[in-house]
N, C-alpha and C positions, 0 to 999 in steps of 0.2 A: 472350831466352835468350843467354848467352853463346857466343860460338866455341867456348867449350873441351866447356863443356857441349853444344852441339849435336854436335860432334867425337863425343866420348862417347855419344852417344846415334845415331849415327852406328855407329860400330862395335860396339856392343848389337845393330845390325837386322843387320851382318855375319855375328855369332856367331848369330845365331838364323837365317839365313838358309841358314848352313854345317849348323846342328846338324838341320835341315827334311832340306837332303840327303844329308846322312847315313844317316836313317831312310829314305829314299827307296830309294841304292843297296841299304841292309841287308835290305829288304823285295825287293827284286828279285832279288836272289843268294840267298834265301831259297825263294822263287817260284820259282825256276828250277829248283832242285834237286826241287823239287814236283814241279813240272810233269812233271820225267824221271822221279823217282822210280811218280807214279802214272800218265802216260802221258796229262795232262789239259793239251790241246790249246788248250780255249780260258785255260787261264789261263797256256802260252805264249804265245799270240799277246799277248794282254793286256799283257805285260812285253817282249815286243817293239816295242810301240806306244807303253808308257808311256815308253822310252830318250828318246823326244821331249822330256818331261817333262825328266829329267837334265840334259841336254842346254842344255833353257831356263833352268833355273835355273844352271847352270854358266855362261851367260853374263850373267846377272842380278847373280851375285857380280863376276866379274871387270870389269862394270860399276862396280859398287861402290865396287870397289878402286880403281880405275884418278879414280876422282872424285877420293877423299880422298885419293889422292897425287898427284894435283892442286892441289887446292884446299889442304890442310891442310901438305902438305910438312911428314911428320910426321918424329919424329928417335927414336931409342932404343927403346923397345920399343912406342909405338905403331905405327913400323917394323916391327918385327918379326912383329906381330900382323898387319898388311894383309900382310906379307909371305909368312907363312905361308899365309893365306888362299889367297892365289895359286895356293900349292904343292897347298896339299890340295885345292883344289876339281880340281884335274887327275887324280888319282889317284881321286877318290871318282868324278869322269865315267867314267874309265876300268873301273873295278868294274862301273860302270852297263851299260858297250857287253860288257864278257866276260859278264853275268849275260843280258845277249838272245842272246849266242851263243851260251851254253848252252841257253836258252831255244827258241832255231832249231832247234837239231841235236835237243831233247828229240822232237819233232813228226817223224823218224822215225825213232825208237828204240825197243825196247821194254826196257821195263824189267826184263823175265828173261834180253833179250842182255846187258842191262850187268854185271847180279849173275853171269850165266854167265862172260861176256867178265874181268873185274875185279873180283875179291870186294874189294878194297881202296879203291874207288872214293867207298863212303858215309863210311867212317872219311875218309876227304879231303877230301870237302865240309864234314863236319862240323868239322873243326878251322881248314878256310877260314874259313867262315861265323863263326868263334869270334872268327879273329883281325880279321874288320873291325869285329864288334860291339864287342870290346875298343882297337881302333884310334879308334875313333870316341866310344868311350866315355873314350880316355885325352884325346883333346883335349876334350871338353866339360868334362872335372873336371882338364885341367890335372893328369894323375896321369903322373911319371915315372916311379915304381914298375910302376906296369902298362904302360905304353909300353916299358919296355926287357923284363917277362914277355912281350910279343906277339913283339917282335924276335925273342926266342927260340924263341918256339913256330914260328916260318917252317924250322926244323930240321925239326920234325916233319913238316909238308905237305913238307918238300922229300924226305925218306923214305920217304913215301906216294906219291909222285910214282914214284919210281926202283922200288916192290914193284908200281904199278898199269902199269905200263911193263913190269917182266917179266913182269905175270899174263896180257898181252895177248901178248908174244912168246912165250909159251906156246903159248896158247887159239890162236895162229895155224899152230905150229909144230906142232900134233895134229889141228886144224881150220881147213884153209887155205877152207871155205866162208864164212867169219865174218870175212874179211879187210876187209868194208867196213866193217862196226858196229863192229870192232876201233879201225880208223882213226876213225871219229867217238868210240869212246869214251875213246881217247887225246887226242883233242882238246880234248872237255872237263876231261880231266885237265891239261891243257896251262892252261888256262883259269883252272882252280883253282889251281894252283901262281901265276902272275899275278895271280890277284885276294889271294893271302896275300904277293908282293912290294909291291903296291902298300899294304895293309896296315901292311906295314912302312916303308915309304915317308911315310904318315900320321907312324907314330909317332914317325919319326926328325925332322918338320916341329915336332911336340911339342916333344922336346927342344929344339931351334933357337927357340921359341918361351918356351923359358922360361930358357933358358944362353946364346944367344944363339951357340951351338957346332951347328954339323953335322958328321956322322960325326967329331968330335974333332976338326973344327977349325973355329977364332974365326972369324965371320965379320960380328956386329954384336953 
């Protein structure tokens, strides 16, 4: 086998390595919202346990990486590609550690505080959860078109953010006894708005990976 070809086949197991934890974070911020939503303890702990997981494979990739700009001292856009890698595997860990600390705080929550506490709560996971599925989905198909729609949808969780913020200065400010579930359930909203930056974070790796531009400016 030649260098180039094993190169190449080389960063084939990168991209499938990245696109594994992908599905990994996606199912656990997933999970997480479950767990609060039906108040199902063992499939937080579960997602608390599996961060391990994340975590292992997060250093699996950056192993990877770190070979073939090594060994291969690549230039142009195979560059670009290990270089990305880099970027995303940090942000999709990071999804991983906020989807267990949703997952933590689910296990003492009840889920008629939360819908009491912040009606706007679910609409904010839900459009979270949307934009890592489409984050992750724009690096695997390499789709700019839907990498700069997700950038934009980070407006919306950020609006959902600032209405589940006053539903809770409300719900405190009529019922100062809910003052603790308030605080956890702003934290998970806290959680959520971070896991739709980090999102965008992906998508902006995208771009850089196929213009070889970040936030508009040249960088390889």
């Amino acid at each position: 086998m030649s260098a180039r070809m094993e190169f190449d086949n080389e960063l084939e197991q990168l991209h499938a390595d990245l696109v594994r934890m992908g599905a990994m974070v996606e199912q656990s911020i997933e999970k997480s919202i479950s767990a609060l939503r039906t108040e199902n303890r063992e499939l937080a702990e579960m997602i608390i346990h599996g961060d391990h997981a994340v975590d292992s494979m997060e250093k699996t990739i950056e192993t990877r990486c770190l070979k073939l700009l090594l060994r291969q001292q690549p230039v142009a856009r195979d560059l670009r590609s290990i270089s990305t890698a880099l970027k995303i595997v940090t942000d999709m860990e990071r999804i991983g550690d906020q989807a267990a600390d949703i997952a933590d705080i689910s296990m003492h929550l009840h889920s008629s505080d939360v819908a009491m506490i912040a009606s706007h709560l679910e609409e904010m996971a839900k459009e979270a959860i949307d934009m890592v599925h489409a984050s992750i989905d724009a690096f695997v198909r390499t789709d700019m078109e839907l990498a700069r729609q997700t950038i934009q949808q980070d407006d919306i969780v950020d609006a959902l953010f600032i209405q589940v913020r006053d539903d809770i200065i409300e719900r405190i400010r009529t019922d100062a006894s809910q003052a603790g579930e308030a605080i956890d359930v702003m934290m998970v909203a806290k959680y959520l708005e971070r896991i739709g930056d980090h999102a965008v974070n992906i998508c902006e790796w995208v771009e850089f990976y196929t213009t070889g531009e970040h936030k508009n400016t040249r960088i390889l």
